[in-house]
C-alpha positions as CSV (number, residue, x, y, z in Angstrom):
1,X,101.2,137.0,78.7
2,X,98.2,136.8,76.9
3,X,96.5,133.5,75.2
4,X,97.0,135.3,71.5
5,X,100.8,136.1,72.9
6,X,101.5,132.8,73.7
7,X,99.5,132.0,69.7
8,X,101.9,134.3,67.9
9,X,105.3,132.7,70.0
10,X,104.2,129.6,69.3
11,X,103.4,130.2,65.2
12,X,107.0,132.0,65.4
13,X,109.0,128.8,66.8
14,X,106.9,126.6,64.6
15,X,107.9,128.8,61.5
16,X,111.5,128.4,63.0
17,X,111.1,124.6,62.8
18,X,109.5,123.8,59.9
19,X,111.5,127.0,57.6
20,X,107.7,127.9,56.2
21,X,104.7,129.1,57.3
22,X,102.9,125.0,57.5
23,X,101.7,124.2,60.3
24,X,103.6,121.7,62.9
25,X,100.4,119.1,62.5
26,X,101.2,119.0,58.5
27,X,104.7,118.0,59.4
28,X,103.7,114.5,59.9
29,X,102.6,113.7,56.6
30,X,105.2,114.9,55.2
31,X,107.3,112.9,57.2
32,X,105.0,109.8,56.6
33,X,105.8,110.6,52.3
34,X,109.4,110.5,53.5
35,X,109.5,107.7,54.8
36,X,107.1,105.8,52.3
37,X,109.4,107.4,49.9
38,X,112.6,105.4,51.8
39,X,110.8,102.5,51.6
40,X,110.5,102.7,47.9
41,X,114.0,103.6,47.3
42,X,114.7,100.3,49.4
43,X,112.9,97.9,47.1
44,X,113.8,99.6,43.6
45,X,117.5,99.1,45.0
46,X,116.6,95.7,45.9
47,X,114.8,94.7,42.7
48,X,117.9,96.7,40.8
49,X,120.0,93.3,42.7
50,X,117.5,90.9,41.7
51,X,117.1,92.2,37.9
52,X,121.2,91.8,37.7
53,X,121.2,88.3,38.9
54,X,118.4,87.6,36.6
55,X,120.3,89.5,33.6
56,X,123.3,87.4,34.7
57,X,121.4,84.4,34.3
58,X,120.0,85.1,31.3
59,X,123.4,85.5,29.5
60,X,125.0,82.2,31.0
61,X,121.5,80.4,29.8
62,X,122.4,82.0,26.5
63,X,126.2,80.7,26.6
64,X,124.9,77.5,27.3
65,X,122.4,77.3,24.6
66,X,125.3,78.7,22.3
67,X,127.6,76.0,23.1
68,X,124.5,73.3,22.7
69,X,123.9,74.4,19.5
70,X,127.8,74.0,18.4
71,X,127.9,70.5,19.7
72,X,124.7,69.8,17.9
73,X,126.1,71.5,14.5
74,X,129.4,69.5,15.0
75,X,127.6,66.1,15.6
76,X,125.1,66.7,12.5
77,X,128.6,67.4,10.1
78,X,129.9,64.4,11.3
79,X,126.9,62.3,11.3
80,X,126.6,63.9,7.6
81,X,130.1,63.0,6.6
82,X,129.6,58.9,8.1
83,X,126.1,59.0,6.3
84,X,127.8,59.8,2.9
85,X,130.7,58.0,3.6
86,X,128.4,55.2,4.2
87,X,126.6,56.0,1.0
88,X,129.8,56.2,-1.0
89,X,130.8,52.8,0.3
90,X,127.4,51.2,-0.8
91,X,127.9,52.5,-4.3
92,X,131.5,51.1,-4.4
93,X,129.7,47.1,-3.1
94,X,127.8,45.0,-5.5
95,X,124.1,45.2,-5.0
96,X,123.3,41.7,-2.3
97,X,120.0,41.6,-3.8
98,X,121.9,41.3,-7.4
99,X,124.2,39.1,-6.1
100,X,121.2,36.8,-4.6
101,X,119.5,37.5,-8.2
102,X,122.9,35.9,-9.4
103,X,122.8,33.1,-7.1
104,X,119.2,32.3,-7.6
105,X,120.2,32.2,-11.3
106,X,123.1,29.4,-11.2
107,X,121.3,27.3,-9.0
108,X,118.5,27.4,-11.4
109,X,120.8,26.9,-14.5
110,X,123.3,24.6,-12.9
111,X,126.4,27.1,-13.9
112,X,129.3,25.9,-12.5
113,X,131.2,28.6,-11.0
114,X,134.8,28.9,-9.4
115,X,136.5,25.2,-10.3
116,X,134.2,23.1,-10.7
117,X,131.7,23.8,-7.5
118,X,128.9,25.4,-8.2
119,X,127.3,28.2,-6.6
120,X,125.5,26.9,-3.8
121,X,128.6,24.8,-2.9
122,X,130.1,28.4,-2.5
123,X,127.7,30.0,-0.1
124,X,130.2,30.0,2.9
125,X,132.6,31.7,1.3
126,X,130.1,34.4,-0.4
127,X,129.2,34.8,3.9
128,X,132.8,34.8,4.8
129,X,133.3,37.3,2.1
130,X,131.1,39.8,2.8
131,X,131.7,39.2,6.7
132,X,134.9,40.6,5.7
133,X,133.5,43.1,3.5
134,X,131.2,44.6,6.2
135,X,134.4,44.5,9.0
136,X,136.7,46.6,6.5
137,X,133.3,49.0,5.3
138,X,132.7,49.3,9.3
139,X,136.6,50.2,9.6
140,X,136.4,52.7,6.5
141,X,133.3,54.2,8.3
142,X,135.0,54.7,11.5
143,X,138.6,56.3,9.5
144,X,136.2,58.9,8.0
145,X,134.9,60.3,11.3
């Protein structure tokens, strides 16, 4: 057999091999593209994983933020609803700097007030009263929430 023979048998089985005329030598890049190729397919499938758990994340963050902002809506309506509770009460109560006004006013005139003491004489009771005041304005505060 003959050098170009043995050439032409050996172009055949590589043919045979490789389905097309490329050459045995080209089959090694191809198979280095195939395998890069795997390798790719590996970390898109891998950053597919991560970029679910990350998605996933995202939407319990969101949840979470959903149900802060609830709890913040429902704590401003009821701090709303004590403030104006609190500002309906204080309408309803004399004015203390009228009633000092008032006080200020007696003493200067002498009135006697309430049988026969006069206003300074009824001092602790004016601080007993409004002691009493502020406990049932406190308790009306806390019924409206």
């Amino acid at each position: 057999m003959s050098d170009d023979d043995l050439a032409e048998r050996l172009r055949v089985v590589e043919r045979a091999v490789t389905d097309a005329d490329t050459a045995v030598s080209d089959l090694s890049d191809a198979a280095a593209v195939h395998d890069r190729l795997d390798g790719i397919e590996a970390d898109l499938a891998e950053l597919a994983e991560r970029l679910d758990a990350l998605d996933a994340t995202v939407q319990s963050l969101h949840g979470y933020v959903g149900d802060l902002e609830a709890v913040n809506e429902r704590v401003q309506r009821r701090a709303d609803a004590a403030r104006e509770a609190v500002e309906r009460l204080e309408e309803q109560q004399p004015r203390p700097a009228q009633a000092t006004r008032d006080r200020a006013h007696a003493n200067e005139t002498g009135d006697v007030a309430h049988g026969g003491q006069s206003s300074s004489d009824n001092t602790p009771t004016l601080d007993a009263e409004r002691s009493e005041d502020d406990d049932s304005l406190l308790d009306r505060v806390r019924e409206s929430l």
